[in-house]
CHARMM-style PDB file with segment names, atoms N, HN, CA, C and O in Angstrom:
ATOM      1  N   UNK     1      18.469  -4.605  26.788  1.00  0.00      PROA
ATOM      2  CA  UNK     1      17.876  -5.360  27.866  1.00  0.00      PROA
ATOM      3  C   UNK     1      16.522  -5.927  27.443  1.00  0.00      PROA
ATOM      4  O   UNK     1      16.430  -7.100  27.805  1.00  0.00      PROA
ATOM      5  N   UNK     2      15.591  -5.545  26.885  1.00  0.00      PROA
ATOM      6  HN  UNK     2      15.666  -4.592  26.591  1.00  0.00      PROA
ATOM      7  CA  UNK     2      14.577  -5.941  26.261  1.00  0.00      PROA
ATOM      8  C   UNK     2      14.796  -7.018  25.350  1.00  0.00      PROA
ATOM      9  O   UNK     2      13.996  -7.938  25.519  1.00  0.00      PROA
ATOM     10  N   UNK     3      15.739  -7.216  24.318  1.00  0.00      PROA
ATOM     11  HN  UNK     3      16.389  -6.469  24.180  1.00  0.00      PROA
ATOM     12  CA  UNK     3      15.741  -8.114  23.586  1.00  0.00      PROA
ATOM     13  C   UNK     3      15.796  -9.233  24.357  1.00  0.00      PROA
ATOM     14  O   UNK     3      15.317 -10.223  23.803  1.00  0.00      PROA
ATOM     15  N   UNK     4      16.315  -9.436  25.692  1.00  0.00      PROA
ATOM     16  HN  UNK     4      16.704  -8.632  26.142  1.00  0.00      PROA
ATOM     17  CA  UNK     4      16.774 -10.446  26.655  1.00  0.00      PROA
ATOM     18  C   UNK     4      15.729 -10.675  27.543  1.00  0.00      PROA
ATOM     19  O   UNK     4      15.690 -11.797  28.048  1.00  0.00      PROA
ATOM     20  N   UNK     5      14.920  -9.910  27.832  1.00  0.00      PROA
ATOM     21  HN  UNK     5      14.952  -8.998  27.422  1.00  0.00      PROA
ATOM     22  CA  UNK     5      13.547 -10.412  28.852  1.00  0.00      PROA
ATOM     23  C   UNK     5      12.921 -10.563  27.412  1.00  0.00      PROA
ATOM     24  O   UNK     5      13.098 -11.776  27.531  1.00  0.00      PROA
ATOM     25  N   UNK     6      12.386 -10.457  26.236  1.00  0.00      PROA
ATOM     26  HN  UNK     6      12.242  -9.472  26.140  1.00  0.00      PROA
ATOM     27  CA  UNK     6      11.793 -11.466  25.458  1.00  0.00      PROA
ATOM     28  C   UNK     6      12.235 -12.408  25.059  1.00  0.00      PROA
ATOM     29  O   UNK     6      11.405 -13.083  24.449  1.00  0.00      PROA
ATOM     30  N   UNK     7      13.732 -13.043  25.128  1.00  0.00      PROA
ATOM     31  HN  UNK     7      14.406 -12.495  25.623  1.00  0.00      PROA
ATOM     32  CA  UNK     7      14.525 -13.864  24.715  1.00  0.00      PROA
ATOM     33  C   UNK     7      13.790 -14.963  25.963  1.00  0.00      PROA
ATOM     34  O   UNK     7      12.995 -15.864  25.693  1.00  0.00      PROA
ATOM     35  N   UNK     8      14.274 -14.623  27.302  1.00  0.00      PROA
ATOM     36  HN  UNK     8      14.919 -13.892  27.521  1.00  0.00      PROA
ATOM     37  CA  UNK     8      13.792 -15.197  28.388  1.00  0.00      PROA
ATOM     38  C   UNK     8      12.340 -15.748  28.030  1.00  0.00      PROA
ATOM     39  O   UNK     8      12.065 -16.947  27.971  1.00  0.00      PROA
ATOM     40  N   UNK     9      11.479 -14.736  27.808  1.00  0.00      PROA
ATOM     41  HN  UNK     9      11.702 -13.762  27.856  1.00  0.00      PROA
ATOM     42  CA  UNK     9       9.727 -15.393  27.650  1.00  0.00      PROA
ATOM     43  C   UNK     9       9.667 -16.488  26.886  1.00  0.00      PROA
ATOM     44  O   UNK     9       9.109 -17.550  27.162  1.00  0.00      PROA
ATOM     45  N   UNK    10      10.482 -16.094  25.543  1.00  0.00      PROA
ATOM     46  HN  UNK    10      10.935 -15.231  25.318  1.00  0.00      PROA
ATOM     47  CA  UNK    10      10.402 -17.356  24.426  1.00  0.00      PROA
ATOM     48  C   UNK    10      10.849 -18.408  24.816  1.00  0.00      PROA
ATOM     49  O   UNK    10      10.463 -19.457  24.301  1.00  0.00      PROA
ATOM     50  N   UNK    11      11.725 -18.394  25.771  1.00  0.00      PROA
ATOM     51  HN  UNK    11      12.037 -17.542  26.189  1.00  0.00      PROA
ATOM     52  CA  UNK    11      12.578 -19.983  26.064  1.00  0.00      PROA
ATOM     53  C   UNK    11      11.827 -20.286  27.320  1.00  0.00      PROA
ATOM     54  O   UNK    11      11.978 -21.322  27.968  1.00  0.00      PROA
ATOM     55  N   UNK    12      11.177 -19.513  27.560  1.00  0.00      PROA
ATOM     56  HN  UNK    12      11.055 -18.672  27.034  1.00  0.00      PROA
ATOM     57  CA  UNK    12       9.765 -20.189  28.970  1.00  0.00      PROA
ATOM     58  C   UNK    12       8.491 -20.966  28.264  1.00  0.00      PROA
ATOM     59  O   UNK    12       7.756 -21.794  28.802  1.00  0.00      PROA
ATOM     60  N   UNK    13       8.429 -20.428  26.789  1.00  0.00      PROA
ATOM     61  HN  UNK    13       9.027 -19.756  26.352  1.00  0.00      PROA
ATOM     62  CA  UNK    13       7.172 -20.738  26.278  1.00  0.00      PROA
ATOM     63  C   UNK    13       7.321 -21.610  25.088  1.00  0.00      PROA
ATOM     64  O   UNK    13       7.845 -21.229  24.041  1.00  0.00      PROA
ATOM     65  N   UNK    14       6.477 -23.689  25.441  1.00  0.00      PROA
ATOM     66  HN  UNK    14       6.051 -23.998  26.291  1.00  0.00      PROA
ATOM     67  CA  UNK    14       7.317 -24.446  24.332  1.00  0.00      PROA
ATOM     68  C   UNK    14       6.343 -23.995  23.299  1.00  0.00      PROA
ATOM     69  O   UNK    14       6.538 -24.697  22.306  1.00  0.00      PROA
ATOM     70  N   UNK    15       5.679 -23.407  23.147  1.00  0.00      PROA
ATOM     71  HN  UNK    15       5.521 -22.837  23.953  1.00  0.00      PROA
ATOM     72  CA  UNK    15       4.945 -23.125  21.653  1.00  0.00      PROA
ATOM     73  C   UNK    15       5.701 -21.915  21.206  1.00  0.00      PROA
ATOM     74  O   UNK    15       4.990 -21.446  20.318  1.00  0.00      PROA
ATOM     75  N   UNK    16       6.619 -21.254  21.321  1.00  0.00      PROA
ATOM     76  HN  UNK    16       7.197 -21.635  22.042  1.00  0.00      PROA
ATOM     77  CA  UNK    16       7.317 -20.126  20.641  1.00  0.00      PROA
ATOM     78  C   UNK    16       8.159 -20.854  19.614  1.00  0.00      PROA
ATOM     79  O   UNK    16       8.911 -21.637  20.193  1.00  0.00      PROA
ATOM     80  N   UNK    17       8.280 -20.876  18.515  1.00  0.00      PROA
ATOM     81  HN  UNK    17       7.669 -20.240  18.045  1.00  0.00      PROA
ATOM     82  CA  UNK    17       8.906 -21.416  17.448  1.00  0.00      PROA
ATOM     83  C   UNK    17      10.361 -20.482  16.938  1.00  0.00      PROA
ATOM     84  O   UNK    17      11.441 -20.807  16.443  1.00  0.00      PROA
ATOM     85  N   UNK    18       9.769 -19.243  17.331  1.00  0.00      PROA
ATOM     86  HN  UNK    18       8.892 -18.979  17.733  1.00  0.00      PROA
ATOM     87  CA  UNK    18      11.540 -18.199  16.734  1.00  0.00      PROA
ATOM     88  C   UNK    18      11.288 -16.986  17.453  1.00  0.00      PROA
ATOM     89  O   UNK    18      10.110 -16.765  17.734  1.00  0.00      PROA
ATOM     90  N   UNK    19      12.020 -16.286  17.752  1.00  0.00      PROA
ATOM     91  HN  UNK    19      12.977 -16.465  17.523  1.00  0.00      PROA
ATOM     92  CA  UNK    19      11.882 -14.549  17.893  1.00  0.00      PROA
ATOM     93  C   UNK    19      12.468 -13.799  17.199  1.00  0.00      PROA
ATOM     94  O   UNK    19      13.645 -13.987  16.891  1.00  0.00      PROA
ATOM     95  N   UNK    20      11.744 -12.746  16.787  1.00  0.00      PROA
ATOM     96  HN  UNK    20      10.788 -12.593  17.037  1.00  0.00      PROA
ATOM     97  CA  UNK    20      12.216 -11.861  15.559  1.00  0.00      PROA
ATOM     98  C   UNK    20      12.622 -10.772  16.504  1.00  0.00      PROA
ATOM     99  O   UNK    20      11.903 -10.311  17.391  1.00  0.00      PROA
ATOM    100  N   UNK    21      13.912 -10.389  16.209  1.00  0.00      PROA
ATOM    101  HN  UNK    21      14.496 -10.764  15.488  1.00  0.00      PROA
ATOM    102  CA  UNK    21      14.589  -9.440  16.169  1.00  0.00      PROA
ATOM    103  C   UNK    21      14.635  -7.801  15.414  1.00  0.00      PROA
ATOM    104  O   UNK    21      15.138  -7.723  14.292  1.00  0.00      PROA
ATOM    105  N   UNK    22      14.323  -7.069  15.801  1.00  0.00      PROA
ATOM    106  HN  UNK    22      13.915  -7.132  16.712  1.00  0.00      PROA
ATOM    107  CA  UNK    22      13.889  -5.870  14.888  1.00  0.00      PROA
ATOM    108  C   UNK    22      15.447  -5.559  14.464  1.00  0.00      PROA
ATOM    109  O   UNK    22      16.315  -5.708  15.324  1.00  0.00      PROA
ATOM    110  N   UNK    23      15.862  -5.054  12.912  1.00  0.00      PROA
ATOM    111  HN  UNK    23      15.157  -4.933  12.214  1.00  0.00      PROA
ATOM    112  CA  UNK    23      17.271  -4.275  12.600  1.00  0.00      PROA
ATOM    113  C   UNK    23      16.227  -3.372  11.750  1.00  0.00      PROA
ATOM    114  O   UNK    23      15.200  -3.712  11.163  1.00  0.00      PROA
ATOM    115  N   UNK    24      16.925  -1.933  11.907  1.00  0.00      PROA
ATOM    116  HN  UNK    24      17.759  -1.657  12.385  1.00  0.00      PROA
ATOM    117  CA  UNK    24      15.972  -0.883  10.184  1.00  0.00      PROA
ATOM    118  C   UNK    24      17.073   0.186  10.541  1.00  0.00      PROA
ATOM    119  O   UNK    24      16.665   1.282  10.926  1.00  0.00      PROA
ATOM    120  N   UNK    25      18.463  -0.032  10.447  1.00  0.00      PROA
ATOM    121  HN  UNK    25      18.795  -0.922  10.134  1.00  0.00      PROA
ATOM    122  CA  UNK    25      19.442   0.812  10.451  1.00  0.00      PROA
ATOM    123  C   UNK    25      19.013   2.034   9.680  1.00  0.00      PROA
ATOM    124  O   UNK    25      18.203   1.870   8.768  1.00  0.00      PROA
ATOM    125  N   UNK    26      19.475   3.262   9.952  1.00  0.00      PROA
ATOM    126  HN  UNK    26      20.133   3.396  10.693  1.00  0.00      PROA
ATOM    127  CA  UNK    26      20.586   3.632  10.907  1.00  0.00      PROA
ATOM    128  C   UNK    26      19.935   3.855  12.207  1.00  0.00      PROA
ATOM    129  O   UNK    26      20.495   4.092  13.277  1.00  0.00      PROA
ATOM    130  N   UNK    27      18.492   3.731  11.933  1.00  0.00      PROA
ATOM    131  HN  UNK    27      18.037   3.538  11.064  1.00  0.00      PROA
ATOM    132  CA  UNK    27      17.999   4.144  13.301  1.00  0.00      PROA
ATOM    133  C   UNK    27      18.252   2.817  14.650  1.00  0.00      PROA
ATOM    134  O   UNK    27      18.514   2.864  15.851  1.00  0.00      PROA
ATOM    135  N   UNK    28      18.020   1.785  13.717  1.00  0.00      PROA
ATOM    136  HN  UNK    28      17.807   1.747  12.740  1.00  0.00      PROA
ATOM    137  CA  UNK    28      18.038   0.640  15.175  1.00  0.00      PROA
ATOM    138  C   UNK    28      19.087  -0.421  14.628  1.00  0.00      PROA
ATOM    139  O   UNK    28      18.789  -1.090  13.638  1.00  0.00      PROA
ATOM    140  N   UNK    29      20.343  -0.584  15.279  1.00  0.00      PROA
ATOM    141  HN  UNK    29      20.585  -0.041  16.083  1.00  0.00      PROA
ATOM    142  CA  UNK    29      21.067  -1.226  14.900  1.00  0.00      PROA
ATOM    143  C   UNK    29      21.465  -2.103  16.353  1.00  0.00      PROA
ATOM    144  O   UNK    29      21.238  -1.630  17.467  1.00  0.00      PROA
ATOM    145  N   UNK    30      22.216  -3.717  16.095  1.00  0.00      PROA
ATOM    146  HN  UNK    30      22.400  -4.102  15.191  1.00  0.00      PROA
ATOM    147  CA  UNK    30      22.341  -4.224  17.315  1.00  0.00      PROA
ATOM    148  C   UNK    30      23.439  -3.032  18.059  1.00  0.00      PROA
ATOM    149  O   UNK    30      23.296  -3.130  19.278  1.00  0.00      PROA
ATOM    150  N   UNK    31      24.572  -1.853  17.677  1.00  0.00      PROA
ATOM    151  HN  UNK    31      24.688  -1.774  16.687  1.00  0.00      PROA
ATOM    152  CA  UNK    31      25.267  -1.678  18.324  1.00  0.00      PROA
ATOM    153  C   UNK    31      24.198  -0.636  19.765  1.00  0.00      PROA
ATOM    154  O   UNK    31      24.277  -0.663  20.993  1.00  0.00      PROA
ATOM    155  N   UNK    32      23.377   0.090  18.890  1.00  0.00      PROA
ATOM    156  HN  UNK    32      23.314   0.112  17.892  1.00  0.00      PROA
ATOM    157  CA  UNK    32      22.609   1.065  19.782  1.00  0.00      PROA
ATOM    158  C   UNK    32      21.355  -0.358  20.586  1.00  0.00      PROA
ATOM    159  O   UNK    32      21.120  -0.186  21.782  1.00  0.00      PROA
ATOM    160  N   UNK    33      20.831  -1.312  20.063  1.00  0.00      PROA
ATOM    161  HN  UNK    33      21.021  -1.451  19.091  1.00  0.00      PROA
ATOM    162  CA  UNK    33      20.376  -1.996  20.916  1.00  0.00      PROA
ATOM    163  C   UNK    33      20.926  -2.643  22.511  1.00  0.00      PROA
ATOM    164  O   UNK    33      20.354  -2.735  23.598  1.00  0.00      PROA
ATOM    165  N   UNK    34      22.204  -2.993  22.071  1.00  0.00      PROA
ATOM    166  HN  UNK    34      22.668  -2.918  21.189  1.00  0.00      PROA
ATOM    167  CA  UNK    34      22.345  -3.271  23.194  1.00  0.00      PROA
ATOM    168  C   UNK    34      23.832  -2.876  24.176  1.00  0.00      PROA
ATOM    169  O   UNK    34      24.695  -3.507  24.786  1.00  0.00      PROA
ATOM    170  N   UNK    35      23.358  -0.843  23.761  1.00  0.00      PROA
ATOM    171  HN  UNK    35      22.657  -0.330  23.265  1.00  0.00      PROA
ATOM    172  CA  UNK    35      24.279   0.123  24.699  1.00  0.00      PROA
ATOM    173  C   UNK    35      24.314  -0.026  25.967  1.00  0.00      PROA
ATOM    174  O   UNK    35      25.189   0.567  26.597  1.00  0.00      PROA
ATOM    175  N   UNK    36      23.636  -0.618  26.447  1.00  0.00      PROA
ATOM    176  HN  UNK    36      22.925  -1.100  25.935  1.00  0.00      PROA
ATOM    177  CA  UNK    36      23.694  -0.333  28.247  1.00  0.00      PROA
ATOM    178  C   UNK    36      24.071  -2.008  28.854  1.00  0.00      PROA
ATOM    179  O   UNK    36      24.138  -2.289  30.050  1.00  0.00      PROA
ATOM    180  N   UNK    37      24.257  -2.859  27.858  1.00  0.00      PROA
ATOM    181  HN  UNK    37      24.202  -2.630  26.886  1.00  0.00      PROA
ATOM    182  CA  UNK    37      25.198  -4.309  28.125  1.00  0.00      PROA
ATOM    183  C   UNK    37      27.067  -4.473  28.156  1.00  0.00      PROA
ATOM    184  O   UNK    37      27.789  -3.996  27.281  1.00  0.00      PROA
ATOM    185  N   UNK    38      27.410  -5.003  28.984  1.00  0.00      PROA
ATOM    186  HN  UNK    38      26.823  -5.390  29.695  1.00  0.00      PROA
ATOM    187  CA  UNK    38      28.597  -5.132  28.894  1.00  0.00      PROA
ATOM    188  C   UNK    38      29.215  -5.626  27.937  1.00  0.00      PROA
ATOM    189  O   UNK    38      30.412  -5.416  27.742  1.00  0.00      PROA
ATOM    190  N   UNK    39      28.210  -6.623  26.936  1.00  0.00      PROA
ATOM    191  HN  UNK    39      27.237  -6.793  27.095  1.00  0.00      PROA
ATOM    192  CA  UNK    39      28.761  -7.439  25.798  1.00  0.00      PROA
ATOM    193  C   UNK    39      27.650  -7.144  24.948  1.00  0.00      PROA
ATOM    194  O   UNK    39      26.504  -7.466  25.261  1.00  0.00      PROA
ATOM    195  N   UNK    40      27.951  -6.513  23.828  1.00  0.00      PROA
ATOM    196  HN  UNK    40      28.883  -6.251  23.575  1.00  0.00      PROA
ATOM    197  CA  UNK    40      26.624  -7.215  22.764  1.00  0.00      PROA
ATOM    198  C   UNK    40      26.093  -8.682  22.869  1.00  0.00      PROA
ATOM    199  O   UNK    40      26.735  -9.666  23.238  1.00  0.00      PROA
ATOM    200  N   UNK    41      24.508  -8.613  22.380  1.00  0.00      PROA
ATOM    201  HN  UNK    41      23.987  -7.813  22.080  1.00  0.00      PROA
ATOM    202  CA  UNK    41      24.277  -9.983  22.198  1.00  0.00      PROA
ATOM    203  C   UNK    41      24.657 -10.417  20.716  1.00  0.00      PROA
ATOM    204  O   UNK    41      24.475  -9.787  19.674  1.00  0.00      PROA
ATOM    205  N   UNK    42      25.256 -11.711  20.916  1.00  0.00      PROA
ATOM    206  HN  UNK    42      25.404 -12.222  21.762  1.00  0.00      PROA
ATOM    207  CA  UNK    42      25.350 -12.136  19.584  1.00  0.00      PROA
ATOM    208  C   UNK    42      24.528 -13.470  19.190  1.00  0.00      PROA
ATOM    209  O   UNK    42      24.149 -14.470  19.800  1.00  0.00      PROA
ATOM    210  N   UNK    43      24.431 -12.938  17.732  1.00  0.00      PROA
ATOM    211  HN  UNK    43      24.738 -12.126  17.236  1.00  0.00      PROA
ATOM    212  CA  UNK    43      23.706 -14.090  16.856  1.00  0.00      PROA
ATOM    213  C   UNK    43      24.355 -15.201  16.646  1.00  0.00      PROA
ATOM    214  O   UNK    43      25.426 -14.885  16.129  1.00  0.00      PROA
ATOM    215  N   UNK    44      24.267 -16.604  16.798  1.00  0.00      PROA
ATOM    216  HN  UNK    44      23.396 -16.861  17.218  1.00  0.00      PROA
ATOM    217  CA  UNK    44      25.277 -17.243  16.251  1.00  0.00      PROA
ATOM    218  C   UNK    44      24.547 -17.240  14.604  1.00  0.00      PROA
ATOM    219  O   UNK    44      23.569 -16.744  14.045  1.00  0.00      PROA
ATOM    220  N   UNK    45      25.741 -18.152  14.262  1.00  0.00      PROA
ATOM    221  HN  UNK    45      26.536 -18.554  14.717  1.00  0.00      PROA
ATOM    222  CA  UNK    45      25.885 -18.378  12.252  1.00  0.00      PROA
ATOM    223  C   UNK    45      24.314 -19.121  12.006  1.00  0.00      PROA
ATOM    224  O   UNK    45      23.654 -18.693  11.059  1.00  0.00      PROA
ATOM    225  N   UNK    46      23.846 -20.018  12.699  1.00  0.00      PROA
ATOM    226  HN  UNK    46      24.383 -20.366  13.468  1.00  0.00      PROA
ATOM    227  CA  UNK    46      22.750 -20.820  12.440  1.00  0.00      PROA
ATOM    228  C   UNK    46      21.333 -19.822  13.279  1.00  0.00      PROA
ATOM    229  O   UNK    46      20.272 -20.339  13.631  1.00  0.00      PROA
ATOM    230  N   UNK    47      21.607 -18.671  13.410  1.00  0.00      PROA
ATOM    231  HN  UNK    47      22.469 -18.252  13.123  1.00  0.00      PROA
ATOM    232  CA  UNK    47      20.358 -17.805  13.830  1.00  0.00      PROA
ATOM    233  C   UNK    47      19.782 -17.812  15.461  1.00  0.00      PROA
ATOM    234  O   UNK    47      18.823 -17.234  15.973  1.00  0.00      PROA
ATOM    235  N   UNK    48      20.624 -18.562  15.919  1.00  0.00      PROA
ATOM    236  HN  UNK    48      21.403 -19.032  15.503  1.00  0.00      PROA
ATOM    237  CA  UNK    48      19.996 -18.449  17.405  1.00  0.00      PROA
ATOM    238  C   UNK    48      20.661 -18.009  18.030  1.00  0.00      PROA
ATOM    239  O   UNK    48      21.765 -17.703  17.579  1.00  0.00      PROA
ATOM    240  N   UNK    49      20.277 -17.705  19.632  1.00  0.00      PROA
ATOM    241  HN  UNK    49      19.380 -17.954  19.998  1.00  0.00      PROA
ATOM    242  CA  UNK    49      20.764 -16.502  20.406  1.00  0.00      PROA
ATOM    243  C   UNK    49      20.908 -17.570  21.649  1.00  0.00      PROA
ATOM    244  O   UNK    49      19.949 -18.192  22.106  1.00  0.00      PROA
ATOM    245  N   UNK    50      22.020 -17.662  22.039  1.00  0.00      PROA
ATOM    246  HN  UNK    50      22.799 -17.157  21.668  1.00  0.00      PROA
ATOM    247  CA  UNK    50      22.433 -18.345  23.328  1.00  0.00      PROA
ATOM    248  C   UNK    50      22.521 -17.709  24.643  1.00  0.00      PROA
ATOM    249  O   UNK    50      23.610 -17.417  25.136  1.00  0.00      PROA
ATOM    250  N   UNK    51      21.037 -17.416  25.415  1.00  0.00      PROA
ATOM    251  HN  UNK    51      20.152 -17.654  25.015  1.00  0.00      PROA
ATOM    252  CA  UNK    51      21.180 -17.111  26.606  1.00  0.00      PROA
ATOM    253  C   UNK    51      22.302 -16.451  27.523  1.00  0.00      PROA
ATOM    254  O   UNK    51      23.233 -17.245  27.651  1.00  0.00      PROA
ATOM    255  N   UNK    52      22.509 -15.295  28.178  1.00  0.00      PROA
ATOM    256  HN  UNK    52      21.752 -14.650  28.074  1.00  0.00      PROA
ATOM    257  CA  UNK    52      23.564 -15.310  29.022  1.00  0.00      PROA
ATOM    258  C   UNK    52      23.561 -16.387  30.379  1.00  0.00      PROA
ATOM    259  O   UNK    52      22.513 -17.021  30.493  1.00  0.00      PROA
ATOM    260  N   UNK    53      24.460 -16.616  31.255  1.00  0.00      PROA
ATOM    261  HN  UNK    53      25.312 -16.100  31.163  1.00  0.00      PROA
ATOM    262  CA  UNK    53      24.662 -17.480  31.960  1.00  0.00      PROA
ATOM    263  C   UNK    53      24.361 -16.960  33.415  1.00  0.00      PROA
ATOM    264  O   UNK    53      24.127 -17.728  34.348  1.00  0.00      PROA
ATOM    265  N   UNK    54      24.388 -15.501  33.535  1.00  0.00      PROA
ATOM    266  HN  UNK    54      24.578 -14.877  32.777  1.00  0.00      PROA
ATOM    267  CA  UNK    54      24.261 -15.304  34.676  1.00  0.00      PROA
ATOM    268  C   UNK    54      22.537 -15.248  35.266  1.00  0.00      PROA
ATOM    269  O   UNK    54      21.638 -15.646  34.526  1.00  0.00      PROA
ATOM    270  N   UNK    55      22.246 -14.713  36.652  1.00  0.00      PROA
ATOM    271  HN  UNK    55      22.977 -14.390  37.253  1.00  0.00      PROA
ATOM    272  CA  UNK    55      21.206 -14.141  37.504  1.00  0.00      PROA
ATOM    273  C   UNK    55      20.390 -13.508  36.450  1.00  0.00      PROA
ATOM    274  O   UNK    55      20.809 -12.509  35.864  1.00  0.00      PROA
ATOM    275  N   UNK    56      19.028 -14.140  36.128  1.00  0.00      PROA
ATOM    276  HN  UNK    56      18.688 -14.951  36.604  1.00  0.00      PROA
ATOM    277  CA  UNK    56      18.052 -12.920  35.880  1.00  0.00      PROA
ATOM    278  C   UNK    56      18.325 -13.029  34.438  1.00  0.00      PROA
ATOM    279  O   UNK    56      18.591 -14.044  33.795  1.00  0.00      PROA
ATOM    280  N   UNK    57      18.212 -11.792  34.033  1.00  0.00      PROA
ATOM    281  HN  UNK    57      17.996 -10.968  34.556  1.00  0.00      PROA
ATOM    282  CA  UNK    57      18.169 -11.538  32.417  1.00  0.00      PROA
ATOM    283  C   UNK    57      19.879 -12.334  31.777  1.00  0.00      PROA
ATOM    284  O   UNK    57      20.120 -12.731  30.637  1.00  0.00      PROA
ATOM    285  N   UNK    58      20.610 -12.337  32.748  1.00  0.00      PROA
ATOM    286  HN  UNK    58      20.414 -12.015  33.674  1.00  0.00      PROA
ATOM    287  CA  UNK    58      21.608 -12.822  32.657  1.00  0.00      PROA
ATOM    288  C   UNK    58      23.043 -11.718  32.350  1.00  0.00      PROA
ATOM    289  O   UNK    58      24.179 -12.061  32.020  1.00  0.00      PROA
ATOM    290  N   UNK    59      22.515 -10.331  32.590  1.00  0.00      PROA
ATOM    291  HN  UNK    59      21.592 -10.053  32.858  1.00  0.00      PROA
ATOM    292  CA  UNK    59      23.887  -9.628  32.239  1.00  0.00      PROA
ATOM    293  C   UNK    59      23.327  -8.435  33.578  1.00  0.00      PROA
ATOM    294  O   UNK    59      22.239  -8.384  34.152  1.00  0.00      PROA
ATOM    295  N   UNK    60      24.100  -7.899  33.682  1.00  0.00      PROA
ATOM    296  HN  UNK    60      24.983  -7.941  33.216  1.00  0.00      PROA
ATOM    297  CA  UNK    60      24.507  -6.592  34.799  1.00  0.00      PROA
ATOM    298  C   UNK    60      24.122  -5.187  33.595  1.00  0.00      PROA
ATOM    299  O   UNK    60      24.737  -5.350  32.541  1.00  0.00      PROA
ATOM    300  N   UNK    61      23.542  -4.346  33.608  1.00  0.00      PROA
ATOM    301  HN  UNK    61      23.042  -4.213  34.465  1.00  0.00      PROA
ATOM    302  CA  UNK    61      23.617  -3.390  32.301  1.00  0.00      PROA
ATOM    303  C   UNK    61      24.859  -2.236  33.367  1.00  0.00      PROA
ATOM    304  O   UNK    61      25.012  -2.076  34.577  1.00  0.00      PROA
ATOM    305  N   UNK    62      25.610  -1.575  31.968  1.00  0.00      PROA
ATOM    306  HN  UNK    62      25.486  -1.706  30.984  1.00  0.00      PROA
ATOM    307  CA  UNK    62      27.148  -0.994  32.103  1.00  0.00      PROA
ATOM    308  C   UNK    62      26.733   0.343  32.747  1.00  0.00      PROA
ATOM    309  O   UNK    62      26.299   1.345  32.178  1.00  0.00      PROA
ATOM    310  N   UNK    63      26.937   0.160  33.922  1.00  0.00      PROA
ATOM    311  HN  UNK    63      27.289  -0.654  34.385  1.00  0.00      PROA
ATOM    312  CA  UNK    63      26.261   1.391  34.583  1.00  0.00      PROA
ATOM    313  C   UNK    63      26.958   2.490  34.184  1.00  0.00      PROA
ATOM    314  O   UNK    63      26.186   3.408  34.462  1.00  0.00      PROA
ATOM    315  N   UNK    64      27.873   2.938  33.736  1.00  0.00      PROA
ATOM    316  HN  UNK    64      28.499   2.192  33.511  1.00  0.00      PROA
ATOM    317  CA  UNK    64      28.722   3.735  32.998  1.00  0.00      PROA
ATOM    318  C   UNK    64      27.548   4.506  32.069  1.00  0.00      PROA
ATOM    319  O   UNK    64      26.999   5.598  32.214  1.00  0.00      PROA
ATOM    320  N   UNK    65      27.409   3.463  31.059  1.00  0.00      PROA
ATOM    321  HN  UNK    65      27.855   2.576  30.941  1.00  0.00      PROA
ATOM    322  CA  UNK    65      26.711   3.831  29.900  1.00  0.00      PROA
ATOM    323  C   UNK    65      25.033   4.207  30.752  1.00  0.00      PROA
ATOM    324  O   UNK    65      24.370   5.010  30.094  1.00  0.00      PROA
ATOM    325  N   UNK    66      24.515   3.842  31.745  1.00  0.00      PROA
ATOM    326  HN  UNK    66      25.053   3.190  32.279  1.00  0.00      PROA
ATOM    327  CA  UNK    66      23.131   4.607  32.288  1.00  0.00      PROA
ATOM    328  C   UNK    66      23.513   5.908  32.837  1.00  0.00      PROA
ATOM    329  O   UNK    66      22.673   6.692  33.280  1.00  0.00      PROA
ATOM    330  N   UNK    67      24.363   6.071  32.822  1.00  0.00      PROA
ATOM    331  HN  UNK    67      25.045   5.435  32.462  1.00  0.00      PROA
ATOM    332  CA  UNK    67      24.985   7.349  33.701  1.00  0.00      PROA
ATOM    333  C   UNK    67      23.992   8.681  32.815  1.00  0.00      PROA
ATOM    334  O   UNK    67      23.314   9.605  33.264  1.00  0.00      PROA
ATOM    335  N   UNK    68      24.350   8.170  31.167  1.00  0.00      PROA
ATOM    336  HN  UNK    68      24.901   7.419  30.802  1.00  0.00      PROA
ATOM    337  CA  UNK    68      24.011   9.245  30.195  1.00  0.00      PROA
ATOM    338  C   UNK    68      22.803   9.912  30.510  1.00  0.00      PROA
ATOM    339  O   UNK    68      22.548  11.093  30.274  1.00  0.00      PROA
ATOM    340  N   UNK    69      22.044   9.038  31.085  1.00  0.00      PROA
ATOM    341  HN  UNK    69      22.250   8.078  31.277  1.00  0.00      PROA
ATOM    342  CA  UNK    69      20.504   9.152  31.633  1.00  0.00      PROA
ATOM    343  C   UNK    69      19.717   9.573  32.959  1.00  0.00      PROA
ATOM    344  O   UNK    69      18.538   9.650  33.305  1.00  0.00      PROA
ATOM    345  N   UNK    70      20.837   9.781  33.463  1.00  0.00      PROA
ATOM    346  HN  UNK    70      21.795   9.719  33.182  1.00  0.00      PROA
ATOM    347  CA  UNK    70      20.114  10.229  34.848  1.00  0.00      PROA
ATOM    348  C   UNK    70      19.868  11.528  34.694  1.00  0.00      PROA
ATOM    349  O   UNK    70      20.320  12.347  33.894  1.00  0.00      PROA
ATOM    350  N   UNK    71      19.110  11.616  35.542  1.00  0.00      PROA
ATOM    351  HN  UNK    71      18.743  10.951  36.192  1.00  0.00      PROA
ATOM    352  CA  UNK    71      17.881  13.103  36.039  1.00  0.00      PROA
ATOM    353  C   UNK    71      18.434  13.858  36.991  1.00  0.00      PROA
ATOM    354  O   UNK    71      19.110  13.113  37.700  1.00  0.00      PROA
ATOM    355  N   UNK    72      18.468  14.581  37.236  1.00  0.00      PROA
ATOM    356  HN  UNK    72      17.919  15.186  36.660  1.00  0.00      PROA
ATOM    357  CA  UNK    72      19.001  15.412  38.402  1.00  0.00      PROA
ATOM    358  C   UNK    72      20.248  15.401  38.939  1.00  0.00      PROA
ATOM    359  OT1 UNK    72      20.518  16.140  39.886  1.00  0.00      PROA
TER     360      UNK     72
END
């Protein structure tokens, strides 16, 4: 979800030129980045990241997968 509210800022802001993406496997990989999305985000071939389409950040996070996290 984070990669996507900075994705959002950059495409609000015309002086942002690229956004860097953190990878330093095994610890941070896109599959554990984006666990709590219904879809991974994907890169296209030419390096850019095409917005989701929906409300807001543009995805619903897999409430399934927040489940792991609740408190009490």
């Amino acid at each position: 979800m984070g990669l996507l509210a900075n994705l959002h800022v950059a495409l609000a802001v015309s002086t942002c030129p690229y956004l860097e993406v953190p990878y330093d496997p095994p610890a941070w990989t896109p599959e554990r980045r984006d666990m709590l999305l219904p879809a991974p985000i994907e890169v296209e071939p030419d390096g850019t990241i095409v917005p989701p389409p929906g409300p807001g950040l543009g995805v619903s996070p897999e409430l399934d997968a927040l489940e792991a996290f609740r408190i009490g």
